[in-house]
C-alpha atoms as one frame of an Amber mdcrd trajectory, in Angstrom:
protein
  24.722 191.155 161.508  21.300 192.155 161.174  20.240 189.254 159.345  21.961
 186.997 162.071  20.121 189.074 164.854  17.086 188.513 163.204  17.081 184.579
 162.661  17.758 184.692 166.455  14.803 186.819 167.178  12.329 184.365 165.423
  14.462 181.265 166.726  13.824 182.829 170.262  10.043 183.942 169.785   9.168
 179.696 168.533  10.717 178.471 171.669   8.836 180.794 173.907   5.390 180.199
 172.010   6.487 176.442 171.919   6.993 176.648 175.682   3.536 177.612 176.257
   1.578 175.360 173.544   1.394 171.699 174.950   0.039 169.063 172.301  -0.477
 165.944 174.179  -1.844 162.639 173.089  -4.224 160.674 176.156  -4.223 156.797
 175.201  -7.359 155.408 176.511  -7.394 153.140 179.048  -9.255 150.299 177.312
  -9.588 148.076 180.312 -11.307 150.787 182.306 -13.065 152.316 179.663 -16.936
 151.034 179.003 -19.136 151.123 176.045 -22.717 149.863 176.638 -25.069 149.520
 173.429 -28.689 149.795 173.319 -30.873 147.901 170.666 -34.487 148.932 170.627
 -37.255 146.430 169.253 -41.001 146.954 169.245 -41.588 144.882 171.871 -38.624
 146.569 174.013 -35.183 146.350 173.875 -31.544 144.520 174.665 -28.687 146.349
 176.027 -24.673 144.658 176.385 -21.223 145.764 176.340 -18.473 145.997 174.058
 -14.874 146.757 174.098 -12.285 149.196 172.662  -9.212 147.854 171.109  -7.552
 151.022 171.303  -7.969 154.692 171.527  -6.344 158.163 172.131  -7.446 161.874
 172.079  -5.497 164.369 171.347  -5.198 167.574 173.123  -3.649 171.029 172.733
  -3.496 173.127 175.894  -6.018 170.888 177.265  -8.324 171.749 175.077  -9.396
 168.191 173.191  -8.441 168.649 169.088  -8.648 165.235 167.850  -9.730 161.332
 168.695  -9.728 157.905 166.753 -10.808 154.814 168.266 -11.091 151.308 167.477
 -13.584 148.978 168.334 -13.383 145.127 168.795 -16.689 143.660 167.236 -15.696
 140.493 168.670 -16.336 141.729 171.884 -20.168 142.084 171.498 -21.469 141.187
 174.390 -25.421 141.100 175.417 -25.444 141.935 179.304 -29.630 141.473 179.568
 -29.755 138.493 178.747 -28.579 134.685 180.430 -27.850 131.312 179.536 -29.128
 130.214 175.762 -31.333 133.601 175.084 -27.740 135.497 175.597 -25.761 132.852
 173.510 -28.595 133.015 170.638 -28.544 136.718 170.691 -25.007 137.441 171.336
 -24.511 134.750 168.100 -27.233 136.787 165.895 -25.341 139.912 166.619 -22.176
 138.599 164.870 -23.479 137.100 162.071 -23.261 138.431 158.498 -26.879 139.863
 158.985 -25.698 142.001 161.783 -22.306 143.181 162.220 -20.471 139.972 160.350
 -17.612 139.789 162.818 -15.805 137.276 160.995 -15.017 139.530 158.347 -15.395
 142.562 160.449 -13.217 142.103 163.365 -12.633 146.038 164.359 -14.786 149.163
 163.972 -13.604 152.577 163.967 -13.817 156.594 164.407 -11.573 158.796 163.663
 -12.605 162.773 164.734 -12.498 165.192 161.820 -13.550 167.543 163.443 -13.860
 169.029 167.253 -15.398 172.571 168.478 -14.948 173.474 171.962 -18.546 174.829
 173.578 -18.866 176.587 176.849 -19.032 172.921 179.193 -18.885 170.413 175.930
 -17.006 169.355 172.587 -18.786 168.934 168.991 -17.500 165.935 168.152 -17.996
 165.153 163.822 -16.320 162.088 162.869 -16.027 159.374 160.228 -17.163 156.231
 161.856 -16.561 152.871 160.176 -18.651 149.694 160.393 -18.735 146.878 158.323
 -16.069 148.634 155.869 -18.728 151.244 155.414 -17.893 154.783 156.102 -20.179
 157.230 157.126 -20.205 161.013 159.138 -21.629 161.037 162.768 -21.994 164.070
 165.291 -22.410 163.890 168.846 -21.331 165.512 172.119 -18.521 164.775 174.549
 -17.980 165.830 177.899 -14.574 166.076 179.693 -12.944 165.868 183.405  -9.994
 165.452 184.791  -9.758 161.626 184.246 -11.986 161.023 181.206 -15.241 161.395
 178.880 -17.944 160.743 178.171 -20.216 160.472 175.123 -23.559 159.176 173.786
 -23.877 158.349 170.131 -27.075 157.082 168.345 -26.181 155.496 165.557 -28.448
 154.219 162.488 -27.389 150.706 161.849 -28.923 150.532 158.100 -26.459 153.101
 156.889 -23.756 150.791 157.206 -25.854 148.034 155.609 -27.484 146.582 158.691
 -31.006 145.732 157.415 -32.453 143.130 159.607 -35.208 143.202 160.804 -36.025
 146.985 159.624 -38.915 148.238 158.404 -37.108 151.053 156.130 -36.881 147.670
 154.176 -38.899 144.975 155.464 -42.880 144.944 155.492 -45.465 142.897 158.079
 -42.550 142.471 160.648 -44.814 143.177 163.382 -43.659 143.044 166.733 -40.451
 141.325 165.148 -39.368 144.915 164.243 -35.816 146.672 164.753 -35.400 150.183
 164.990 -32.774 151.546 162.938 -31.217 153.634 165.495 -28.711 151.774 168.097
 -27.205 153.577 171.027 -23.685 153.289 172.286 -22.877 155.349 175.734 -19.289
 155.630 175.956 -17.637 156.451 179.789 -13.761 156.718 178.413 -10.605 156.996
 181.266  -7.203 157.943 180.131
């Protein structure tokens, strides 16, 4: 009898912890969702688009515990540029010397790990491009509706080396920065 008590005692206190703990998965709304990328030169500096394939965060009590996106590479899009310039670099972008789409249709980033600050999340993740697999950290903010994030991200660690003069000498004003900016506005 005791025994049987007891068993219903912990069978009773899961369900009313349960009852209060919501884990809840957000899919992203891709459509809705942007990603603009900055590319900084010497001389300046191109900026575009490019789109999610998919993407969720995860949540517990509303409090964000987990993310992992994917990223079409085919989408690369250059947005300051018109006509053949856009075409040429849109083209450049893709190619084996940059982000080698054809191979390398999807990136990704999958959260490892998230801490909760007073208006922000520390987001560390593994982010993959080009097959290559490498830990990032940034911040995200969150509403009611979304997030938001900006990551700067150094291209030659995932064996983008064009144009860089970590490994390239008397570029000149042909120069890359390493560095590459993505600013992420996500809805669910």
């Amino acid at each position: 009898m005791k025994h049987t008590f007891l068993k219903s005692i912990s069978i009773l206190s899961f369900l009313v912890l349960s009852a209060f703990t919501t884990n809840q998965t957000k899919e992203i709304n891709i459509n809705d969702s942007i990603v603009n990328w900055i590319g900084y030169k010497i001389t300046g500096q191109h900026e575009g688009t490019i789109m999610l394939q998919s993407g969720s965060l995860e949540f517990n009590d509303n409090n964000l515990t987990g993310g992992n996106f994917v990223i079409d590479m085919t989408s690369i899009n250059t947005t300051d540029l018109v006509g053949e310039y856009k075409d040429k670099l849109d083209g450049h972008l893709k190619a084996d010397d940059f982000f080698g789409v054809e191979t390398h249709k999807t990136a990704s980033l999958i959260f490892t790990s998230v801490t909760k600050n007073k208006s922000d999340y520390t987001i560390e993740g593994n982010l993959t491009i080009k097959g290559i697999t490498n830990k990032i950290k940034f911040t995200m903010m969150l509403d009611e509706n979304g997030a938001t994030a900006d990551l700067n991200i150094d291209r030659t660690k995932y064996g983008i080396k064009y144009g860089s003069t970590s490994f390239f000498n008397d570029l000149k004003d042909k120069a890359i920065y390493n560095v590459f900016d993505l600013n992420v506005s996500l809805i669910f």
